[in-house]
C-alpha positions as CSV (number, residue, x, y, z in Angstrom):
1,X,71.3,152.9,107.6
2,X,72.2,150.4,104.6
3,X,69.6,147.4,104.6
4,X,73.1,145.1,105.5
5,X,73.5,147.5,108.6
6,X,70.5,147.5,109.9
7,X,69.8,145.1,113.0
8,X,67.5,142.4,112.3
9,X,64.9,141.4,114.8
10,X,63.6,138.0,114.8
11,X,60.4,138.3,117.4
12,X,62.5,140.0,120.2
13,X,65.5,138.1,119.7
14,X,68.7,140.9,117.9
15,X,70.2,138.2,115.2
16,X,73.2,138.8,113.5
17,X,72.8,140.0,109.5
18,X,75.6,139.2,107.4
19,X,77.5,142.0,106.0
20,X,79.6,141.6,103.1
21,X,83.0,141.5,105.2
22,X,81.8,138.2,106.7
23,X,83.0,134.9,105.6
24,X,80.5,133.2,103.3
25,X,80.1,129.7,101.9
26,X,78.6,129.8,98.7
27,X,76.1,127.0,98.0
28,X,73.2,126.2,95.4
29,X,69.6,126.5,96.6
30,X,67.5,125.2,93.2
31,X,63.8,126.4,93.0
32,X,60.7,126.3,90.7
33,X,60.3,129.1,88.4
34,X,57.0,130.9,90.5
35,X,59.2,131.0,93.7
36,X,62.3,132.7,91.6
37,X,60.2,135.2,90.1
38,X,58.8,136.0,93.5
39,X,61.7,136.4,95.5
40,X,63.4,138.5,92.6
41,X,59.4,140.6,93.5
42,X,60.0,141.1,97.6
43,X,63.5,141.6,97.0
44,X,63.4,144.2,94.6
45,X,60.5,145.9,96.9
46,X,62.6,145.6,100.3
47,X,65.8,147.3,98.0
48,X,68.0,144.0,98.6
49,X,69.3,141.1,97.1
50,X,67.7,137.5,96.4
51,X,70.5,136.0,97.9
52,X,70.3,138.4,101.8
53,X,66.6,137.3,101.5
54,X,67.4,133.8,101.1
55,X,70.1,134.3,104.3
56,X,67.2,135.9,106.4
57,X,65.0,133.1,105.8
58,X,67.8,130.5,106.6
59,X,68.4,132.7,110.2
60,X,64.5,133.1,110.7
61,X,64.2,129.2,110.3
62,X,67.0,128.5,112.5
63,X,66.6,130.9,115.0
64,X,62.9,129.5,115.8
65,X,63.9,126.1,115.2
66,X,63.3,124.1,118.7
67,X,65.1,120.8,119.0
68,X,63.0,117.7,120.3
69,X,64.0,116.8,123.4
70,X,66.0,114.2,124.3
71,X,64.3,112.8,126.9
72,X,61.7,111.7,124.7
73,X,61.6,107.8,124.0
74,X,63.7,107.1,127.4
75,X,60.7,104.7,129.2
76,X,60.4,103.3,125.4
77,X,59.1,99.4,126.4
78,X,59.8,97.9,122.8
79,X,56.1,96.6,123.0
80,X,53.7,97.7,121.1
81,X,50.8,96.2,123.8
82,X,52.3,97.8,126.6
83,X,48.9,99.5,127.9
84,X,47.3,96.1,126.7
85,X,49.7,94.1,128.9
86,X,49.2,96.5,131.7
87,X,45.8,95.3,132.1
88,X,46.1,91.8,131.1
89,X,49.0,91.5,133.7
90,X,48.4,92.5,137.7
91,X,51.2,92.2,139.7
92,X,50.4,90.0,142.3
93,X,50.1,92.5,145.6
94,X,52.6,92.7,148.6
95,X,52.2,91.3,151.6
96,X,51.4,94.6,154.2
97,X,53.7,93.0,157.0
């Protein structure tokens, strides 16, 4: 099969590889000269253009990006001395009865 027909594999998860009949955006992606002339190398080894290289990056990059979770910063004080305070600070303790 055509490079552009082939499935692509990112670990074990099937990703979709755009094929020409998509819909594309084009955008501008500058770079130095080194990482030009070395993408114009690997793609010219792997038989495809700089530009589905470029895309399979973008979908590697997204595809194992993990979001931080959201949950993180709930308890947040606002203090900075919190574990200071903590220990400065006992609660005076409850009665039993």
């Amino acid at each position: 099969l055509p490079e552009r027909e082939r499935p692509f594999f990112c670990g074990s998860r099937r990703v979709h590889r755009w094929c020409y009949h998509d819909v594309m955006i084009r955008t501008t992606v500058s770079l130095d000269d080194e990482t030009r002339d070395e993408l114009r190398k690997v793609a010219a080894e792997r038989g495809v253009s700089i530009a589905a290289l470029i895309r399979e990056g973008i979908e590697h990059a997204l595809v194992s990006h993990r979001p931080k979770p959201k949950s993180i910063g709930v308890g947040a004080s606002g203090h900075g001395d919190t574990a200071r305070r903590a220990g400065d600070e006992r609660p005076e303790p409850r009665a039993w009865r």
